[in-house]
N, C-alpha and C positions, 0 to 999 in steps of 0.2 A: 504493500500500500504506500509504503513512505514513497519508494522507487518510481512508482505512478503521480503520485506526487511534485517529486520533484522534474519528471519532465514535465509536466503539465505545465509547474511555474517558469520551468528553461523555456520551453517552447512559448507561451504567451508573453514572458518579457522580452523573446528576442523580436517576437513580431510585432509588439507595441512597438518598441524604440523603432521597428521599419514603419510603420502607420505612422508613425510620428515625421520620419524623412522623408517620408511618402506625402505627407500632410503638405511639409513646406516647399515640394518640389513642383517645377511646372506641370508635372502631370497630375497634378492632386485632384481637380474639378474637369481636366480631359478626356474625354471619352473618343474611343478609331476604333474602326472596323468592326468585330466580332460586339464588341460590347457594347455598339449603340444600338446593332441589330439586338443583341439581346433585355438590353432596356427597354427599344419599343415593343417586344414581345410581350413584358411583365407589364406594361404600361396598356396593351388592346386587351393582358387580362383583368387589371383591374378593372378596365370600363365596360368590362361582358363582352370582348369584341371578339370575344373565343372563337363563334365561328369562321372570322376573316382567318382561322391562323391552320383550319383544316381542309387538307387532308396537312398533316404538320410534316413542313421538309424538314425539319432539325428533331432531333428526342424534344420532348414536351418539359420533360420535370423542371429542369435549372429555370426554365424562364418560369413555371409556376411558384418558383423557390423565389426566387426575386423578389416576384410581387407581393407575395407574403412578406417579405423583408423590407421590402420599400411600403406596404400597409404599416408594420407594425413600427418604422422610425422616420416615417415622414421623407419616405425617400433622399435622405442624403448619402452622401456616399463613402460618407467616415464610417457611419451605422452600417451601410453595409461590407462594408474591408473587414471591420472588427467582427460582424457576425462569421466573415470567412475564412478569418482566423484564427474561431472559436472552434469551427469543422476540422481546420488543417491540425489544431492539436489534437484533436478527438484519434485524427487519423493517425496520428503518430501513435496515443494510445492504445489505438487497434493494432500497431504493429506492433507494441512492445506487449500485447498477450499475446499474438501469436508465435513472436518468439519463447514465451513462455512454455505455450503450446507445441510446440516443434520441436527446439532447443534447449539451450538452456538459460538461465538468469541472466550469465555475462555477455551471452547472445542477443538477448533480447533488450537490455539495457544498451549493449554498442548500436544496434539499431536504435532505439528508441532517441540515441543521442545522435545518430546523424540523422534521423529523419527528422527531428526537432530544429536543429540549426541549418538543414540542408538549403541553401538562400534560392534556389529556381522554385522549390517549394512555395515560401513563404513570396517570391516576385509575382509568381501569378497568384495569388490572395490578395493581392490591390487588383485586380484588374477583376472586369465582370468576366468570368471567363469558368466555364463551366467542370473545368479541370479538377480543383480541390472539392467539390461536391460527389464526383464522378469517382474519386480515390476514397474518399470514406468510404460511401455506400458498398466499395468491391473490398478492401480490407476487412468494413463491417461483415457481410458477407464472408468472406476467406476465413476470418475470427467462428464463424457459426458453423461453418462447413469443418471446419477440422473438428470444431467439439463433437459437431452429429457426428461422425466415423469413430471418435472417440468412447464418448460417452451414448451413442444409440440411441438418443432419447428424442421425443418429438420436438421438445420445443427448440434444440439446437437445431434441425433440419427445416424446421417452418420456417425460421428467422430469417437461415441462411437465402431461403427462396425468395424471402420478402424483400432483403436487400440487393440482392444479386440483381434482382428486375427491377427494383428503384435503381442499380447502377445502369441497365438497359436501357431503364427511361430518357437516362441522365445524356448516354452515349450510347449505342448499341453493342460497342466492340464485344460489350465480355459474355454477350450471346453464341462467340468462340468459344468460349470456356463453359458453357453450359451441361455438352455430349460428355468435357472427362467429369465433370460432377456427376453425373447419374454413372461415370463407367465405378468412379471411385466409390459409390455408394453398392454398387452389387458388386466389386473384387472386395471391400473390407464388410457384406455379407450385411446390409443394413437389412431391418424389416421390408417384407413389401406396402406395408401400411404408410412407414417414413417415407418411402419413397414415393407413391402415390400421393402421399402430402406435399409433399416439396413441389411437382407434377402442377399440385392443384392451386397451390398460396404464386407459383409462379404463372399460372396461366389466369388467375384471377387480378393479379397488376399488371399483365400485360393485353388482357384481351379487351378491356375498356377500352384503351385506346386502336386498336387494330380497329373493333368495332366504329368507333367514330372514323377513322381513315378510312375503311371501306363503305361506311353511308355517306358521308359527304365524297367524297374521291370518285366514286363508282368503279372501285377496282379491290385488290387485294393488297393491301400494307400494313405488315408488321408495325412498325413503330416510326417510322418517316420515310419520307422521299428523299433524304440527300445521299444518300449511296449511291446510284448512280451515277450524277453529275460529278460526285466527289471520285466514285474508282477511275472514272476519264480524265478527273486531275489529275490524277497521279499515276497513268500510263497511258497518254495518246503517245502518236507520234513525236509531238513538238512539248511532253512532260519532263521533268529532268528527276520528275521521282521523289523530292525532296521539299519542294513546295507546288502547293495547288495553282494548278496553271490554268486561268480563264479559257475556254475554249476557243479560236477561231469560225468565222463563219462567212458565208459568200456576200454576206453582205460588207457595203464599204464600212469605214467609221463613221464618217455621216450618218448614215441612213440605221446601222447599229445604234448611235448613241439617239439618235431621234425616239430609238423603241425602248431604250434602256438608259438612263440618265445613269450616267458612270461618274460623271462629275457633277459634285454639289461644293456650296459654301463651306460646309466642313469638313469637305473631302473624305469620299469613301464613306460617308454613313448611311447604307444602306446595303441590304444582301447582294453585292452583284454578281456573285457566283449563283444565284437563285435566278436571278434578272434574267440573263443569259442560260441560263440554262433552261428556262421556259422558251424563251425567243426562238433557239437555232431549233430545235427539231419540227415546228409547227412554220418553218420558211416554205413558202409554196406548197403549203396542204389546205386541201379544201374545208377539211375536217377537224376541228382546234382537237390537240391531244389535251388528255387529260394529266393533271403532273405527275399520277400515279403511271400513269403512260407513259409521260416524260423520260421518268426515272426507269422505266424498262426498256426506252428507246437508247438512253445512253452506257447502260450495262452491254446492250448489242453494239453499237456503235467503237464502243472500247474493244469489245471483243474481235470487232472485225480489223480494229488499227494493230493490235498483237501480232493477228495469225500476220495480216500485210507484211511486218516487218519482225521476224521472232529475234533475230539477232539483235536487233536494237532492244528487243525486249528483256533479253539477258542482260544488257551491256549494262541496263538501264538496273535492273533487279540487284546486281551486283554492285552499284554505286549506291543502292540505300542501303543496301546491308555496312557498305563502309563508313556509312552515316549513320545508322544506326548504332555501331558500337564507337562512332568517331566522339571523339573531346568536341568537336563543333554541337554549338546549340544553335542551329538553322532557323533563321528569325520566322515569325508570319504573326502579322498584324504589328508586331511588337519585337524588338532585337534585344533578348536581356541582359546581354552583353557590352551593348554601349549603353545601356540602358543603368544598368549594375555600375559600369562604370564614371558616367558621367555627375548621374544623382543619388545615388545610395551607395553613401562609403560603409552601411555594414555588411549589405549585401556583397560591396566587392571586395572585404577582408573576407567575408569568410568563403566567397567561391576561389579563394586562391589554395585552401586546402583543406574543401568538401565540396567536390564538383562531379561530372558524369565522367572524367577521364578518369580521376581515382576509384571512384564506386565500380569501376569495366574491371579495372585491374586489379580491383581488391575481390569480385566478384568471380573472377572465373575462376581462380584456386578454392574460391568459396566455394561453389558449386561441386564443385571434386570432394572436399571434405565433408559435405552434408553428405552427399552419396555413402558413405563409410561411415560416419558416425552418427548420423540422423538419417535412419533411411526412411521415415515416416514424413518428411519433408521434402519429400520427393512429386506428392502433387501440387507443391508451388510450382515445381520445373513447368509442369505443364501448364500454370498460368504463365508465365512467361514463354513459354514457346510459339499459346495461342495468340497472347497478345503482339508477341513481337511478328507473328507470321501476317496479322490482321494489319498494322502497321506497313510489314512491304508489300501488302496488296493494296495498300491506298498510299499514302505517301510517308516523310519522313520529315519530324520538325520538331521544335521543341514541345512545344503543346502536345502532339502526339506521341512524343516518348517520355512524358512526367508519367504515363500510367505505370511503367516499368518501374520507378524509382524506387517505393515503399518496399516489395521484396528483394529487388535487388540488395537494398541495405539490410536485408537479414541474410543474406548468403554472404554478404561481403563483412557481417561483423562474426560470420563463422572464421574467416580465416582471419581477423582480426585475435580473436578467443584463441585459432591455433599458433599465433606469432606469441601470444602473452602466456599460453600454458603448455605450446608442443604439443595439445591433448592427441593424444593416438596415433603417435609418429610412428611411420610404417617408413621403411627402409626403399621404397617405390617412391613417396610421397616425396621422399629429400630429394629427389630427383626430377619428379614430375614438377610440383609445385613453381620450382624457379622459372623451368620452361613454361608453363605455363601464366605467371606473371611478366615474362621476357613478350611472349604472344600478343597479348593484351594489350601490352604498349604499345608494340608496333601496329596491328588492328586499329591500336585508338587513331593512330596520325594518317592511315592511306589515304583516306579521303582525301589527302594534302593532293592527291596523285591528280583529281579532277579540278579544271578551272573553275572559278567560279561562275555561276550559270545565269542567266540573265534572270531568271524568276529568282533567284536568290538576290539579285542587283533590286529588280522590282521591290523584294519586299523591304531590305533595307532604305532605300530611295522613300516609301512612303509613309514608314517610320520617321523618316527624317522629315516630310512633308506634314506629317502629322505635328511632330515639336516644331514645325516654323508657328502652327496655329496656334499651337497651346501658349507659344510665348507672345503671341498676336494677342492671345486673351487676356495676358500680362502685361503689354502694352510695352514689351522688351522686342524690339524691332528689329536693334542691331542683332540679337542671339536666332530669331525669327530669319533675317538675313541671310546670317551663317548654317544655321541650316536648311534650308531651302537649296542655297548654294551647293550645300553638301549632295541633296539629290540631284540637283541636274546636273554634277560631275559623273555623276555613275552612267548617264546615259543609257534611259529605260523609255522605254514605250510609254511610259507615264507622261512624258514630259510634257505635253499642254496642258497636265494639271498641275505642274508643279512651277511653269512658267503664271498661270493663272496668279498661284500665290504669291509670285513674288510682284505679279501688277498689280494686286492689293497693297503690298506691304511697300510699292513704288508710290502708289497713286496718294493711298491714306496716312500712310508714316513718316512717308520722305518726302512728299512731296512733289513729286517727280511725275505729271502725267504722261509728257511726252514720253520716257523711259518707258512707263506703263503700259502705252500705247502698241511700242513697240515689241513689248514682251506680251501682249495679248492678239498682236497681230501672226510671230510667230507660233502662241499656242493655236491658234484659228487657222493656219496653214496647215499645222499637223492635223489638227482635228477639229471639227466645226461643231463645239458642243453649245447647245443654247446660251450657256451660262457665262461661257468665254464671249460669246457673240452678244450678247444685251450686255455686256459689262463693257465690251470694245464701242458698243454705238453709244452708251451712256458716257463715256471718257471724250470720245468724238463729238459728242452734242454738247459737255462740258468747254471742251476747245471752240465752240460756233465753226465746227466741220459740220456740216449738216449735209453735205450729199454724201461722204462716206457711211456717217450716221443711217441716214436712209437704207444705203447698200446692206449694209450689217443687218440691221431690221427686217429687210427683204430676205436675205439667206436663212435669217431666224424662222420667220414664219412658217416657212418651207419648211424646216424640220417640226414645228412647234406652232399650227396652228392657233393652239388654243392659250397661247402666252399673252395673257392681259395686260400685263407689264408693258413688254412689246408691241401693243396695238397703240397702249395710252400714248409711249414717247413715239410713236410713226405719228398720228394724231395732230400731237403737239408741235412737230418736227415741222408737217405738214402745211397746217394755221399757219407757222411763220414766215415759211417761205412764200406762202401768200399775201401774207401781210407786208 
């Protein structure tokens, strides 16, 4: 009890003092990407707008978890960090009984203490991001599932089905791991009544939901629609495997961003892997698919870019697997790495030694020693096998490999436990062990082998496009400057929205319209999105340009009938030149 204790206190002071860095940092009141889609989620459920969000593309729970959190503290977003790092100790909790469970005391305590200080951990607990909800509920889970094999008793086996499928809610992934739970409950000989329960408590949280996706959807859906679109992120042709790559389509960028607003004011806040992913398959069909259709048009579609090209598909399989056990944490939405670096000095004392390259390396000798001294801890192997196999079928990035972290750290505080007590030193092991910490290292750096890929430039680029905003909301201009600048040196496909920003922060900061003019003239060369084009004729109308103004207004229209904005200043534009 005391030992529970005292992580409980390690873990909530180390992540206060980050709420607190977090607090004072420009990302404190910033929301990009994932988490303003998932605020507006909690936000159409507080207002009943539940059915606008079925048949549901994303698991449903996190964003019903929000809104309950944003009910009960007035949705601010201190209230909700702190509720999230209420869950991420819990979660540590849950690993230091299952090391109890498995292993032993000093097994379970070394865990206990790197999962408590591990900083990627407590990085995504400020961010709305459904990753630390998604780790409880499967540790919860994993904690109830060893008891039931243990102990045989109903109420460890009902639990375990209750959380497992709140973790499916959450995410779908560890519906991988579902087939060894039932294998592992008939080889350690459970009841068939337990098991028929587990059966039942898990098809009763997940079939609500299926039900609702199949009466709204008019098709068959488990628990969302973003597997599709998401397994063609992460193996078309033009994927690198490693982050989620927007799909291409025959339509131009014109006529693309006409049907899909890609760029907004606060960049990137809205699902446009959703956007686009309804758009391309329903181009010249006479018949709108359904998104439950959608989502089975792009499982084919993928399947057919594979067989096209199998070799690229190896090439491809083989660079996330070197991502996957690499020291690179592959940004998306968010790079925790400059991120760690730049505004939380605790976060980046302590990823300099408890990070994913030591946890690889302290983990694979780990793994060798559970085998021989905990052989009952051997269907963790299989959650890790499922999850990491679930991972290179869709892609590789940091977000998606936090789910690995929590057992990982109890395989790697096995060989921790064997460096401080030699426990069970085998005359093989003196020999394997080193080679196989020698392995690890070198695994962790190949990745070094592949250049960096443009969706990996992408995401970093719009992180940075992101902190030009946040510091725009800070009304720090010059820092706003420097990064902004920062992404359009990486030279991404983004670049008319990152030109966009910086003719804001030309036009309203500095001063500078002509500059601004210029810089929204070449985002509108690249790409002619509404927002870049009413901003260029509003800067032109500001100059008494009025017939470029016009022109601008004219090409608006065209993509964007129904832009009132744009009607008023044509209008107005119009009046005067008559006058």
């Amino acid at each position: 009890m005391r030992k529970v204790l005292f992580l409980i206190l390690l873990s909530l002071s180390l992540r206060f003092i980050h709420l607190i860095e977090l607090d004072y940092s420009v990302l404190a009141n910033h929301l990009t990407g994932d988490e303003i889609t998932h605020k507006q989620w909690a936000s159409d459920v507080l207002h009943g707008r539940i059915k606008e969000l079925v048949p549901f593309f994303r698991a449903p729970l996190y964003g019903f978890f929000l809104a309950w959190i944003i009910n009960i503290s007035n949705g601010t977003l201190y209230a909700i960090r702190f509720f999230q790092q209420v869950i991420g100790t819990a979660t540590v909790v849950m690993s230091f009984l299952i090391g109890l469970e498995l292993f032993s005391p000093l097994v379970a305590l070394t865990a206990g203490l790197i999962l408590a200080s591990y900083p990627l951990l407590m990085y995504f607990e400020g961010f709305l991001f459904l990753e630390n909800l998604y780790l409880f509920f499967v540790m919860a889970g994993i904690l109830f599932f060893v008891r039931a094999i243990k102990y045989k008793q109903f109420k460890w086996t009902g639990g375990s089905a209750l959380f497992l499928s709140a973790a499916a809610l959450t995410r779908p992934n560890i519906l991988f791991f579902i087939p060894f739970v039932f294998l592992a409950f008939i080889k350690e000989s459970l009841p068939k009544k337990q098991i028929l329960g587990f059966s039942f408590f898990l098809l009763l949280m997940i079939c609500p939901v299926t039900l609702v996706n199949d009466w709204y959807g008019k098709g068959f859906c488990l628990i969302s629609t973003q597997g599709g679109i998401n397994f063609y992120a992460g193996n078309s042709l033009a994927s690198d495997g490693i982050i989620p790559c927007v799909p291409n389509s025959s339509l131009s960028d014109q006529e693309l961003t006409a049907r899909c607003s890609f760029l907004k004011k606060t960049a990137w806040n809205v699902d446009n892997l959703w956007q686009v992913s309804q758009i391309i398959p329903n181009i010249g069909n006479d018949k709108q698919l359904s998104e439950i259709e959608v989502s089975g048009w792009w499982y084919k579609k993928t399947l057919e870019e594979i067989r096209s090209d199998i070799p690229l598909f190896l090439k491809r399989l083989a660079r996330k697997f070197l991502f996957l056990v690499g020291s690179y944490e592959p940004p998306n939405n968010t790079d925790p790495g400059y991120a760690m670096g730049r505004f939380f000095p605790l976060l980046r004392g302590l990823s300099r030694v408890i990070n994913f390259c030591i946890l690889w390396v302290f983990f694979l000798p780990g793994c060798f020693l559970a085998w021989k001294l905990y052989p009952r801890s051997r269907w963790l192997l299989l959650y890790l096998i499922s999850m990491s196999a679930v991972i290179l079928a869709f892609f590789v990035n940091a977000r998606f490999r936090v789910q690995l972290i929590p057992v990982m750290a109890l395989f790697s505080a096995v060989f921790i436990e064997w460096l401080m007590k030699k426990k069970g030193l085998f005359s093989i092991s003196a020999l394997l062990i080193p080679v196989m910490v020698v392995t690890a290292v070198v695994f962790s750096q190949l990745f070094r082998l592949y250049p960096e890929t443009s969706q990996i430039r992408s995401s970093k680029a719009l992180f940075h496009n992101s902190l030009s905003l946040a510091y725009l909301d800070h009304q720090q201009s010059d820092k706003a400057l420097d990064e902004i600048n920062a992404a359009l040196r990486l030279h991404t496909g983004e670049e008319f929205i990152f030109l966009h920003t910086l003719s804001v922060i030309q036009s309203r900061y500095l001063n500078k319209p002509d500059e601004a003019i210029r810089s929204l003239e070449k985002s509108v060369e690249l790409c002619e999105h509404p927002v870049s084009l009413f901003d260029l004729a509003s800067l032109y109308y500001q100059r008494g340009l009025n017939d470029p103004c016009l022109n601008a207004l004219n090409r608006l229209l065209l993509l964007a009938p129904d832009h009132s904005r744009a009607r008023e200043l044509k209008e107005k534009v119009v009046r005067e030149d008559r006058g």
